[in-house]
C-alpha positions in Angstrom: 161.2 32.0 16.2 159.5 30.7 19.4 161.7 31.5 22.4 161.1 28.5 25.3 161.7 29.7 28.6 164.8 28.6 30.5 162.5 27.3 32.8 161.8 24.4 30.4 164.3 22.5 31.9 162.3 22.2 34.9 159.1 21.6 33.7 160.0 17.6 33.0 157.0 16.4 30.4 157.5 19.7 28.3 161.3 19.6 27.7 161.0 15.5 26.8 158.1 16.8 24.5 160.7 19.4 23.0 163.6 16.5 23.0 161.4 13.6 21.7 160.5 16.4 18.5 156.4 16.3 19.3 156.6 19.8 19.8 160.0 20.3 18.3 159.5 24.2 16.4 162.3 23.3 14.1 160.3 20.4 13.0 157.2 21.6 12.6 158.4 24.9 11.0 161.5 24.0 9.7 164.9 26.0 10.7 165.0 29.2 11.7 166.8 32.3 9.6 167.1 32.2 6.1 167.7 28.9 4.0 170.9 29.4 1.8 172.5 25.8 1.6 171.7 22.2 2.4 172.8 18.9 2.1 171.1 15.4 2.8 172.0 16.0 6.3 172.0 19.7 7.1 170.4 23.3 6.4 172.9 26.2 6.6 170.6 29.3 7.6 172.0 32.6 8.5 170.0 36.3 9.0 170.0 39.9 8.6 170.9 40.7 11.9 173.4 38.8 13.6 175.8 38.9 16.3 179.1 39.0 13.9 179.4 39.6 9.9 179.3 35.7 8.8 177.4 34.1 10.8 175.7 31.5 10.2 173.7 28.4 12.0 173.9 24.8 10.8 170.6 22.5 11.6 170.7 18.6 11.5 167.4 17.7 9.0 166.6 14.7 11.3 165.4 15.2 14.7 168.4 14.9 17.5 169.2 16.6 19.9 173.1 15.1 20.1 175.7 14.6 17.3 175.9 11.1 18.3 172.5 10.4 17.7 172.8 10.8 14.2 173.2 7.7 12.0 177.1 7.5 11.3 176.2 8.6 7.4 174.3 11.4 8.5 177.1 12.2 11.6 179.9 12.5 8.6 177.8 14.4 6.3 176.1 17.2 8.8 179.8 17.7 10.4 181.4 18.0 6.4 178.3 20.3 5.7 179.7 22.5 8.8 183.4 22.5 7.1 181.9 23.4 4.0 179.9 26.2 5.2 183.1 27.7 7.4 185.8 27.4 4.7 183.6 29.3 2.5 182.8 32.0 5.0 186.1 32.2 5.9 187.2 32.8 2.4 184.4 35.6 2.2 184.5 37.5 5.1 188.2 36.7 6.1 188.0 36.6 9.8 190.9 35.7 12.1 189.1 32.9 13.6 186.1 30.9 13.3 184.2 29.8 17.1 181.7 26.9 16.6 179.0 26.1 19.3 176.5 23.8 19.9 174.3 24.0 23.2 170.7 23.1 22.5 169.7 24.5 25.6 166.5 25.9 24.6 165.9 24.2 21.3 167.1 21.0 21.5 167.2 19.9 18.3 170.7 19.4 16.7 172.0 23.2 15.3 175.6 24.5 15.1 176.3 28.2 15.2 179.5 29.7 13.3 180.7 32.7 14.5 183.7 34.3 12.5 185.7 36.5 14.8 187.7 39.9 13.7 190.1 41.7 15.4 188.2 44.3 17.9 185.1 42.6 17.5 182.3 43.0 20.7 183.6 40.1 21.7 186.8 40.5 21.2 188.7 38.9 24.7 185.5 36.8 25.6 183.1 34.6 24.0 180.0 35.1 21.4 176.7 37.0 23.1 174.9 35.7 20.9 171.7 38.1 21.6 173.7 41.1 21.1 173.0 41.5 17.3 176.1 43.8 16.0 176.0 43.5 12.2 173.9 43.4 9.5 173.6 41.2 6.4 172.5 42.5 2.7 170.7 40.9 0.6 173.7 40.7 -1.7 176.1 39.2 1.1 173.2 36.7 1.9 173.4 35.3 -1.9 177.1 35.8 -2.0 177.7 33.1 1.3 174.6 31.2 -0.5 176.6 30.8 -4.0 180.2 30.2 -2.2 178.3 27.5 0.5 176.9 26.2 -2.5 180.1 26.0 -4.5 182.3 24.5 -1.6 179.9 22.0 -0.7 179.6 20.8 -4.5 183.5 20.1 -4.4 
């Protein structure tokens, strides 16, 4: 995964390169993480090491950087994708809450993370970090989201 620096922001003809998708990473390389559902609007990626068991980011397939950029049939579909995902997640992990966050602040191209949230948690009183990695995923609980995604999206 390329990291941009923060101080893309400032440097005007690179970030509108990174919004218009010319040198969009996501485009060119596809999403980041681990592939384990999609739908004509959406990938669902997770990884190994993530910040809360469950997690999971959601990218839009088109190049946006804004939900309401998307064409309306794509809008509906890339938000259901999202509901999909977190009902089955929440069914397989069983947290007590799910958080849902979209900034783009560095890779401006449409993605939703899904953090579940358990009692005494890292973050437990505050919100997501999401650098600080404090759980792994196995190979088995990768396929197990990746058969229940699959499942609750095909409903």
């Amino acid at each position: 995964m390329i990291i941009v620096p923060v101080s893309s922001w400032r440097d005007q003809e690179r970030w509108q390169s990174l919004r218009d998708g010319s040198t969009c990473w996501t485009c060119a390389d596809g999403p980041g993480g681990i592939l384990i559902a999609e739908s004509p609007a959406a990938w669902v990626t997770t990884r190994v090491d993530v910040p809360c068991r469950g997690y999971l980011c959601i990218y839009a397939r088109r190049h946006v950087v804004e939900p309401y950029e998307l064409p309306r049939d794509e809008f509906e579909d890339f938000f259901a994708t999202v509901a999909a995902a977190a009902r089955a997640i929440n069914e397989a992990v069983t947290p007590v809450k799910m958080n849902y966050e979209i900034h783009g602040n560095t890779n401006p191209h449409l993605h939703l993370h899904v953090f579940p949230r358990y009692v005494g948690d890292p973050f437990e009183g505050g919100p997501i970090r999401a650098s600080e990695l404090h759980a792994a995923h196995s190979e088995e609980d990768i396929a197990r989201f990746a058969d229940a995604i699959g499942k609750t999206l095909a409903r």
